[in-house]
N, C-alpha and C positions, 0 to 999 in steps of 0.2 A: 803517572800511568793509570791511578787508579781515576783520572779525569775522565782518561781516553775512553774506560770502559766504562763508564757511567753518560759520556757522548753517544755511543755506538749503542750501548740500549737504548737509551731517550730515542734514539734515528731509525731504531729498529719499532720500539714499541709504536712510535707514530706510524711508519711503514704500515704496519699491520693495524693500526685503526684505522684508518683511510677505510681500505675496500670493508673492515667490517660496517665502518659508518655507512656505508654506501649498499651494501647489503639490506641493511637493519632501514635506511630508509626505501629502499624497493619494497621490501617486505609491504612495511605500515602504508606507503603508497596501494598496492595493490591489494590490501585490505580496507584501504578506505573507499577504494572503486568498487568492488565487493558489494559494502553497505553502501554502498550510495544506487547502484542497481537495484540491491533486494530492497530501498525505500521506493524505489520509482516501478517497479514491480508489484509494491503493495497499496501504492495508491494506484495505478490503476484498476487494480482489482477493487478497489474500495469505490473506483467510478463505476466498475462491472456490474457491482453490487446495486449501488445507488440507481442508476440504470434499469436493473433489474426489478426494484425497489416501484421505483415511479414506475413502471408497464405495468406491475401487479396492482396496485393501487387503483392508477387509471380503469385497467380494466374492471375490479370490485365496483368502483363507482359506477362504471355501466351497467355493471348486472345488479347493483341496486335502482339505478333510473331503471331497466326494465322492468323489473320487480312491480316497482311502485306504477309506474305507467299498465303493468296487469293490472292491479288491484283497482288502479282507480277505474278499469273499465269494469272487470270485475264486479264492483262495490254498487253503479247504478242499477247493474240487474237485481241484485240482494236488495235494496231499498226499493223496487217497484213490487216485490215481489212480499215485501211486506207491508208499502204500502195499500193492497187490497184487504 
């Protein structure tokens, strides 16, 4: 007898692992899709950045070639002008 009731929890206990195994992997599933968006959400930003990044840049080096393209016109009036 006491077989029978130690069969009948064993068959019960699995019963009821099943759906929680199955639970407990949806869960971890849909937390790994989770992070794996918020990584591909962070590098894009991180291209947004970069992006960002190079246009600033670029643009500084312009307004430094302008800069220097004043000065060098600039600079021959100052030397004629001490020239005399």
């Amino acid at each position: 007898m006491e077989d029978y009731v130690i069969l009948v929890l064993g068959i019960v206990l699995i019963g009821a692992a099943i759906p929680i195994t199955a639970i407990l992997t949806s869960h971890l599933s849909k937390q790994s899709k989770l992070k794996l968006e918020v990584l591909k959400q962070e590098i894009e930003l991180e291209k947004v950045r970069k992006e960002g990044y190079i246009i600033e840049t670029e643009k500084l080096r312009l307004e430094i070639e302008q800069t220097r393209q004043q000065l060098t016109l600039d600079q021959p009036v100052q030397f004629k002008l001490e020239d005399r």
